[in-house]
N, C-alpha and C positions, 0 to 999 in steps of 0.2 A: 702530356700537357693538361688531361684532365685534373691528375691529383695536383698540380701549380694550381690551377684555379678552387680546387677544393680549399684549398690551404690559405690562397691568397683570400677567399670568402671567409673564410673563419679565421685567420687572425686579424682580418678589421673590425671584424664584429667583436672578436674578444679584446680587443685593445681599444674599446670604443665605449664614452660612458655610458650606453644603455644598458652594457653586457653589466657593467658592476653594480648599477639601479637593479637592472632582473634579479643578478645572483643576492645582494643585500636582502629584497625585497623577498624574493624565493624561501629564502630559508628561514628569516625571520619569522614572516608570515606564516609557513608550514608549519616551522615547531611552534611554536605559539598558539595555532588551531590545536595542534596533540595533544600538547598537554592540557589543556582547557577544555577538551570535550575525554581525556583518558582520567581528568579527575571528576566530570559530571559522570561518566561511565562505573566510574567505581561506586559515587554513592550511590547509584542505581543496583549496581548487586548489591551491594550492603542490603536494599531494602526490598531486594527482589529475596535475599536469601533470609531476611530478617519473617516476610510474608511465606514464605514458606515452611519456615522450621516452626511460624506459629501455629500452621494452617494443622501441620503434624502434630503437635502436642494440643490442636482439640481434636483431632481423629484417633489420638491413641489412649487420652483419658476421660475426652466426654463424649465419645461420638453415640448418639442415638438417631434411631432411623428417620424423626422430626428435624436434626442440624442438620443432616448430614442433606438432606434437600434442599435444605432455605440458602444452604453455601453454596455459591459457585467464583472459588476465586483464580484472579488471574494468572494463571501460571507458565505466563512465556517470558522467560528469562531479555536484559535487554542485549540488542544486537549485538555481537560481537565486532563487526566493524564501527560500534560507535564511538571509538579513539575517533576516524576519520570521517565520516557519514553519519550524520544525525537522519536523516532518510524522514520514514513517516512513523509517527508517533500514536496518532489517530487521538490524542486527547488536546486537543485544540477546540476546546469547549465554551460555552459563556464564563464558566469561573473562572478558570485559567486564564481567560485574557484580561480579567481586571487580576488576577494578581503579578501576570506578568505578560503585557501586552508586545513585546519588543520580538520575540518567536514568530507571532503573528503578523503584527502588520511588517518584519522586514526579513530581506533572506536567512536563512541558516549560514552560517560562517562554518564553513567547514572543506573538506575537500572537491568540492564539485565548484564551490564556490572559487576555490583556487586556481581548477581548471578552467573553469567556462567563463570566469569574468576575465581573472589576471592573465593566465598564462594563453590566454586568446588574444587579449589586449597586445600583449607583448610581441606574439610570434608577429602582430600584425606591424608593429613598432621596428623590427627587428625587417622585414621586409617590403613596406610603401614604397621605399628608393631603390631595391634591391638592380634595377634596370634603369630607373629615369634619374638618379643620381649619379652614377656612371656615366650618361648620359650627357649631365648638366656640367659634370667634373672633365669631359674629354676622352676620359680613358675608355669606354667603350668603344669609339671608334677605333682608338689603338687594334684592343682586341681582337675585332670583328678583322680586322685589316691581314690579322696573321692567318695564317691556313688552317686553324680549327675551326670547325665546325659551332653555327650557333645551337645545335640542339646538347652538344657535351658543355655548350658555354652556359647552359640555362640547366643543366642537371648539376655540373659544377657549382653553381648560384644556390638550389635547392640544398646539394647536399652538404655544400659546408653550413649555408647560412642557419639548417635546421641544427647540424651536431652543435653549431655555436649557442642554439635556442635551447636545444635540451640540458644543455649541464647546469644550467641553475635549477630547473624542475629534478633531474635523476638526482642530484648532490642532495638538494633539500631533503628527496624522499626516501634517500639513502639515512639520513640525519631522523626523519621519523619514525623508521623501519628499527634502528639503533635503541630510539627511546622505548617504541613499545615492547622491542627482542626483551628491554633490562628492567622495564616496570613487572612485578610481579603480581598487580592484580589483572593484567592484560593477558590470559592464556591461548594464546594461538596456537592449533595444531599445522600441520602436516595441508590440509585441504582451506585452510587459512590463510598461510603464506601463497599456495597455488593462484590463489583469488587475488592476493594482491598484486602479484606478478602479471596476471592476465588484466587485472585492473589499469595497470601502469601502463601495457601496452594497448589498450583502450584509452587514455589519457593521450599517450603519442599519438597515436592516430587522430586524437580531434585535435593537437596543438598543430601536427603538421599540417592538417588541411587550412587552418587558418593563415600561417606560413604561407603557404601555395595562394591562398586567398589574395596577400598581398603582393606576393608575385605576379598574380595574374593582371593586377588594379594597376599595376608599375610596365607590365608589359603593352600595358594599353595607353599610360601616361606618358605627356611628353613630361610635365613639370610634377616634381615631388610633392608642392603644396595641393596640386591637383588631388595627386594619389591617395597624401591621407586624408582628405575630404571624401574621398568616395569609397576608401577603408572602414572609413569611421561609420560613414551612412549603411553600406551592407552589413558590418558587424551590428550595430544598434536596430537591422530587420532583422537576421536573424537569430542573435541573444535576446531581443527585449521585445520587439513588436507579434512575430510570428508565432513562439509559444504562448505569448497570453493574447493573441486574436483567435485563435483557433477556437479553443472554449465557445467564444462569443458565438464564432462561425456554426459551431457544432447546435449552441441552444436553438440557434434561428433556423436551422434544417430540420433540428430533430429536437421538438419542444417537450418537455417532460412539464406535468404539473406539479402545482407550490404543496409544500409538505402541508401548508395549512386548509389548502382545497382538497388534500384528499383525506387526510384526519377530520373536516368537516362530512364529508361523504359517508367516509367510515361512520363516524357518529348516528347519521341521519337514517343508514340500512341500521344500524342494530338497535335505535329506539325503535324504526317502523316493523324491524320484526319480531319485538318485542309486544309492541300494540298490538300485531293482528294475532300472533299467538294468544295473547290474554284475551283478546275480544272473542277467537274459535274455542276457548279454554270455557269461558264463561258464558258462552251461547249452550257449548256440552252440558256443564253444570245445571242450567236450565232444564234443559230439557231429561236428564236424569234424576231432576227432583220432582218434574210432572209425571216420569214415567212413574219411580220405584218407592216416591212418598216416604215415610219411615224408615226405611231399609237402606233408602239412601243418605237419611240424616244420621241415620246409626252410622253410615261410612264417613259422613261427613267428620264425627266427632273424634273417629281413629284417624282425624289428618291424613282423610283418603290412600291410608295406608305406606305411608311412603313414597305413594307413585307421585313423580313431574317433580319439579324442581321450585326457589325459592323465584325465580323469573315468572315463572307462568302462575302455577298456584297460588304465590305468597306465602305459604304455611311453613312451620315448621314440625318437622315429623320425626319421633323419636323413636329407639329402639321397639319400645314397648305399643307403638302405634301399629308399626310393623309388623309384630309378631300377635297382636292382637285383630289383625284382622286376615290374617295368613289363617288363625285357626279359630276365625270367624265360616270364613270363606269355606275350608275342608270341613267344617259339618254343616252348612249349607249351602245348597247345589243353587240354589238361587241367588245367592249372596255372591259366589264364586263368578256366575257366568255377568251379574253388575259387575264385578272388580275386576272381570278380564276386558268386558267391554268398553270400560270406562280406560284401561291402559291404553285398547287400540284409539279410543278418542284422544287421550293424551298424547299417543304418537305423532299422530296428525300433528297438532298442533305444533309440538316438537318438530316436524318436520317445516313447520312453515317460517320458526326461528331460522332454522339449520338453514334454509333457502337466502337468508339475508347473511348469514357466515360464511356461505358459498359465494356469494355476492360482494363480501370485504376481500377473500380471497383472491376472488379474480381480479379486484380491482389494484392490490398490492401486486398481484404478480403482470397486470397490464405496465404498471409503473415502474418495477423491477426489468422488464423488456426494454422501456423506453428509455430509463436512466444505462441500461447498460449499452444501448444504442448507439445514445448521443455521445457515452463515456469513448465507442471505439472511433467513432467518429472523428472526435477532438484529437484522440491519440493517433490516429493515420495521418489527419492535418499537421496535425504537428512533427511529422518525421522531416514534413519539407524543411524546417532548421535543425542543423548538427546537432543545437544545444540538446532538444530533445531527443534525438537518436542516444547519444550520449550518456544523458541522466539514466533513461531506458536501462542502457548497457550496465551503470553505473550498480544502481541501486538492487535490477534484479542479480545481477554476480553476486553482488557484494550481501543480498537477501536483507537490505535495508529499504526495499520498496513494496510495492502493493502484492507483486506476487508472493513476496516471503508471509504479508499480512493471509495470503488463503491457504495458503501451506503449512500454517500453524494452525487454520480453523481446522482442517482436512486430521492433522495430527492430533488435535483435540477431541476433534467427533469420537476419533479411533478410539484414543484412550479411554471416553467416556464409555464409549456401548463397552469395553473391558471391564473399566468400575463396576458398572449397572448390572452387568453377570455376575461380577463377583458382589458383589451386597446381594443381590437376589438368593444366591444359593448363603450368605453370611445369615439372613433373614429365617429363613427354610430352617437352617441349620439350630439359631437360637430360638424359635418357635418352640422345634420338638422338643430340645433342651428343657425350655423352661414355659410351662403351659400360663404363667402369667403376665409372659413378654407382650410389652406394646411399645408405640412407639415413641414413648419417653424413658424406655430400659436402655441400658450399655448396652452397646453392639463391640465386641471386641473385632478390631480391625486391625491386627500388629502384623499379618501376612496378608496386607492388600500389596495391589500393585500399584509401585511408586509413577509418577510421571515425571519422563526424560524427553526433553524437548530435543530430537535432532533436524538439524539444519538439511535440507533439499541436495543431493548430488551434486556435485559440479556437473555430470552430463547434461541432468536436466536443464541446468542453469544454464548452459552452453547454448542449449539447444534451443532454449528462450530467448538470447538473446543475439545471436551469430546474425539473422536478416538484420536486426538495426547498426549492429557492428558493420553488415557488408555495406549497409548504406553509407556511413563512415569512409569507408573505401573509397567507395563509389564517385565522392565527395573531392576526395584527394584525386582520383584519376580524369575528371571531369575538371578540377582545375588546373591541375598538368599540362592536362590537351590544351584548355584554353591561357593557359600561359603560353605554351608554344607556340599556337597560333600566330597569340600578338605578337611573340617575341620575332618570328619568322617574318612578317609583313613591318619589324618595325623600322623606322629612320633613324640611323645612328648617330644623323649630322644636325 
């Protein structure tokens, strides 16, 4: 009796015009998002590999130890799921929005969006009457009337009405999987396809629960127009209200200051410890011209030797000021013990700069606490809607969200302290070579080491996102129960 009712649930649904709007709808839309972001995808390597192969032909014919610092370019290839996930960019900047504002003020059109708008929409579409149409039409009573049971009649309900909801989404993304297996600048490995496979069935899990959603709305409704009025009202909190209130909720808990009040602050420490350094700088000066008279206008003239910087002293101090009073100082013992004395006054003052760099520091890293505070904040609020569990799920697998963005800083750190050994010892190496190497000489650099961006584990990926998936679950079993509830307390007359 259960598979009749399986059956008899899914061939109404398939032989029902919404089934043929979804599946239309389904695949259109799907391929159509592929190919439109698997042809922005390409010209993105074109000019990911265009910046690279240039970045290598000035490391191998002009690099000097001056370029090679002033460069630091970007070398994180783009996403590999960006056929389907445009994710985070991080260049959503003032230019870029006058040249192209439409990114910004509206969603990304892409796979998340297929999920979380339409294919939400639909499963809900697909299930408002699921119980109070039956209902309205009679036949429930039939039902209820034979000797099955209502909990095989409401799993019966569930499981045909979802296999009827899935085949427009599995077909579509069956039809996606096709175009990128055959396009040759999409190269997906082995741990790629994994991804998209665990992806899909992260997609089912949020289409079902929405499915169950309606289920549950229908088990509680006596009349259908009831049901998608209050379909529509829980889907519009949790897709549209819940994930952009949360933010709000998170700044008003946990308030972080305007980027312009602390770059004013900033500002404000490092003029005043600039002031009082010059002012302990020049109180010294003073008093070393009433001490040492002459001797000290003689150090005056070697631009006090090179010691303190263009901040405190003003001066500028050249080689020969330096070594002029270096063998000043070693044939006078007097000369020596002013030009040590006047360092330790120089330090001081030195240190009373450094006091106000300590003071930009801590105030970047109080800011740094609090933006990262509020940032977990928003994101905990926000698991109370699927949509965000989801995205979560979506973007860290797929390594088109925020964690994939630290996990390439993480990989870049690495390869840099690698470079910085290797130039250092390249440095050393052309020194001895050549005693009149500086740093506008060739560095030959034909056996540096390349940088190859690899992509995060699937474990760890797993591992990061399995609690927002189980919420996902959670979600589905929580409206289960409360569909059977209703369904078990309902009137079928």
């Amino acid at each position: 009796m259960l598979k009749t009712i399986i059956k008899r649930e899914f061939l109404n649904n398939i032989f029902n015009l919404r089934f043929m709007v979804g599946l239309v709808l389904c695949v259109i839309i799907t391929v159509a998002c592929i190919i439109i972001l698997a042809h922005d995808y390409r010209q993105k390597m074109e000019d990911f590999y265009l910046r690279v192969n240039l970045q290598d032909e000035i490391l191998s014919n002009y690099a000097t130890r001056g370029r090679i610092i002033a460069m630091y370019p970007d070398q994180k290839p783009p996403e590999r799921f960006r056929p389907l996930i445009i994710g985070i960019s991080g260049n959503e900047n003032v230019e870029s929005f006058y040249d192209n504002p439409l990114p910004i003020l509206f969603p990304p059109f892409d796979f998340l969006f297929i999920v979380t708008i339409i294919m939400s929409l639909l499963a809900i579409l697909f299930s408002y009457d699921a119980i109070t149409g039956e209902r309205q039409r009679g036949t429930l009573r039939l039902v209820t009337s034979n000797s099955i049971s209502r909990t095989k009649i409401l799993f019966g309900k569930w499981a045909g009405g979802t296999a009827s909801l899935l085949i427009p989404f599995i077909l579509s993304l069956l039809v996606g999987a096709l175009y990128i297996s055959l396009n040759t600048s999409i190269q997906w490995d082995g741990s790629a396809w994994a991804e998209f496979v665990l992806l899909t069935a992260a997609s089912i899990t949020f289409i079902t629960l929405f499915y169950l959603l309606g289920l549950m709305i229908s088990a509680f409704s006596r009349y259908s127009s009831t049901s998608i009025l209050n379909c529509l009202f829980l889907w519009v909190l949790l897709i549209l209200v819940v994930p952009n209130l949360c933010p709000y909720i998170s700044a008003q808990h946990c308030p972080v200051p305007s980027i312009k009040e602390i770059q004013r602050k900033e500002s404000e420490f490092s003029r005043q410890g600039k002031v009082n350094a010059m002012e302990s700088m020049q109180e010294s000066v003073k008093r070393f011209r009433s001490r040492y008279g002459e001797l000290f206008s003689e150090f005056e003239s070697m631009e006090f030797g090179g010691i303190g910087s263009l901040y405190i002293l003003r001066r500028n101090a050249y080689p020969k000021h330096r070594e002029a009073a270096h063998q000043r100082a070693a044939a006078d013992p007097e000369f020596k013990a002013m030009m040590d004395a006047f360092r330790k006054e120089y330090e001081k003052a030195d240190n009373v700069f450094m006091h106000s760099v300590e003071e930009i520091k801590k105030l970047r890293k109080e800011l740094k606490t609090k933006a990262t505070a509020q940032t977990k904040l928003a994101k905990n609020l926000a698991c109370i809607s699927p949509l965000a569990n989801f995205v979560y799920v979506a973007r860290d697998l797929t390594g088109t969200g925020l964690r994939s963005v630290e996990h390439y800083v993480q990989v870049q750190r690495e390869y840099d302290t690698q470079f910085e050994k290797y130039l250092y010892k390249q440095v050393q190496k052309a020194e001895k070579s050549d005693p009149t190497f500086t740093w506008k000489s060739f560095l030959d650099l034909s056996d540096r080491p390349r940088f190859v961006f690899k992509e995060e584990s699937l474990r760890g990926k797993l591992n990061a996102i399995l609690p927002y998936w189980g919420i996902l679950v959670l979600f589905n079993v929580v409206f289960f129960a409360a569909s059977f509830a209703g369904f078990m307390r309902y009137d079928v007359r």
